[in-house]
C-alpha positions in Angstrom: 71.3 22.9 88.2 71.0 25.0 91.4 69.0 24.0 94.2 67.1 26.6 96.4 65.8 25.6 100.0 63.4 27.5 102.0 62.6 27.2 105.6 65.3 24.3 105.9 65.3 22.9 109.1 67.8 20.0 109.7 64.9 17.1 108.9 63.3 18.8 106.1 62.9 21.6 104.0 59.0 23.5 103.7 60.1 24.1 100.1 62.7 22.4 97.5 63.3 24.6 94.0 64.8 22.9 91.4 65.0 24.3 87.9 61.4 25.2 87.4 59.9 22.7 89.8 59.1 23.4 93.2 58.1 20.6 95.5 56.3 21.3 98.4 56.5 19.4 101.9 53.6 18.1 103.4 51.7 20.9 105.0 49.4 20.8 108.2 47.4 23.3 109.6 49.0 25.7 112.2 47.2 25.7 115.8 44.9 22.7 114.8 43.6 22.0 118.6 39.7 22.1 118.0 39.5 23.0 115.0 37.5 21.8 112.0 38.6 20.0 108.9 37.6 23.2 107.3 39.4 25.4 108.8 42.5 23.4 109.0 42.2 23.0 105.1 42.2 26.8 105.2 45.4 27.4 107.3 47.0 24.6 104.8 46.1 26.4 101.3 47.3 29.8 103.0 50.5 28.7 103.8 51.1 26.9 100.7 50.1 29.9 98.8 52.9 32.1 100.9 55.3 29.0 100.3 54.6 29.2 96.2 55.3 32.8 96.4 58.5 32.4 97.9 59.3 30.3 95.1 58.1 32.3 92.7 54.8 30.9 91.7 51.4 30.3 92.5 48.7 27.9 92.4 47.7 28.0 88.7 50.9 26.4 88.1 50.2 23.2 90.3 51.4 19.9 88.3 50.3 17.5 91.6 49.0 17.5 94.6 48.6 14.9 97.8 46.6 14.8 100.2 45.9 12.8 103.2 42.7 13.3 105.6 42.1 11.6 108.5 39.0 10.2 108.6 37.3 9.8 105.1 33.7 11.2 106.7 35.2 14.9 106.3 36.4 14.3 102.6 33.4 16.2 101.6 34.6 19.1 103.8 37.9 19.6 102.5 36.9 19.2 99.3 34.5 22.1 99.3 37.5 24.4 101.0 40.1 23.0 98.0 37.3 23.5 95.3 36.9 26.7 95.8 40.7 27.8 96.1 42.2 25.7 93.0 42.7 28.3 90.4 39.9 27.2 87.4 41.3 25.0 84.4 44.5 24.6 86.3 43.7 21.9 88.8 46.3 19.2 89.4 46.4 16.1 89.3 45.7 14.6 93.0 45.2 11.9 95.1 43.4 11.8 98.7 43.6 9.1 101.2 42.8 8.3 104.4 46.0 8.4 106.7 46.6 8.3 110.7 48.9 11.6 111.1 51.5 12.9 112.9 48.8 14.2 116.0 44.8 13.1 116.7 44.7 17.0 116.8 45.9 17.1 112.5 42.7 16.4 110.1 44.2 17.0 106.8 47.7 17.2 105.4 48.7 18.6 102.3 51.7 18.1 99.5 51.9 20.2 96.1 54.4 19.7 93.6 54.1 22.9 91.0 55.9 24.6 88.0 57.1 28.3 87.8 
């Protein structure tokens, strides 16, 4: 079965295709300095919708999805950005948790796994 990487860098890919599954890397907001966990939820579900096109699919077709906020108080916040972006009858299954990330200046981090 082939395998199809986009934006391969030489520690990980942004996107993995494999038969009719396409996984996802975890994906943070770009320019997050100052920014709201909002916002940086916004930047995250843009760029996984251009990743999931690139793949050739979209985000009715997500199977799972993980994400990881930094500080439960703005779970709320995210949640109304996700809510209204997840495509209606098709949301994933998904777990959130609380995580330190990679910067103090990264709020939210995001990982889809979806079908074609």
């Amino acid at each position: 079965m082939t395998i199809r990487r986009h934006d391969a860098g030489s520690r990980m890919s942004k996107a993995v295709v494999h038969g009719d599954t396409v996984y996802l890397a975890g994906i943070v907001a770009e320019e997050p300095k100052g920014k709201s966990t909002g916002e940086q939820t916004r930047s995250i579900l843009a760029q996984i919708d251009g990743f999931l096109a690139k793949a050739g699919t979209d985000r009715s077709k997500l199977l799972s999805a993980n994400i990881w906020v930094s500080d439960m108080a703005n779970f709320a916040e995210m949640n109304a950005v996700w809510d209204a972006w997840v495509s209606p009858g098709n949301a994933p299954a998904r777990a959130t948790v609380e995580a330190k990330l990679a910067s103090p200046d990264y709020k939210v981090e995001i990982m889809v796994v979806a079908g074609k």
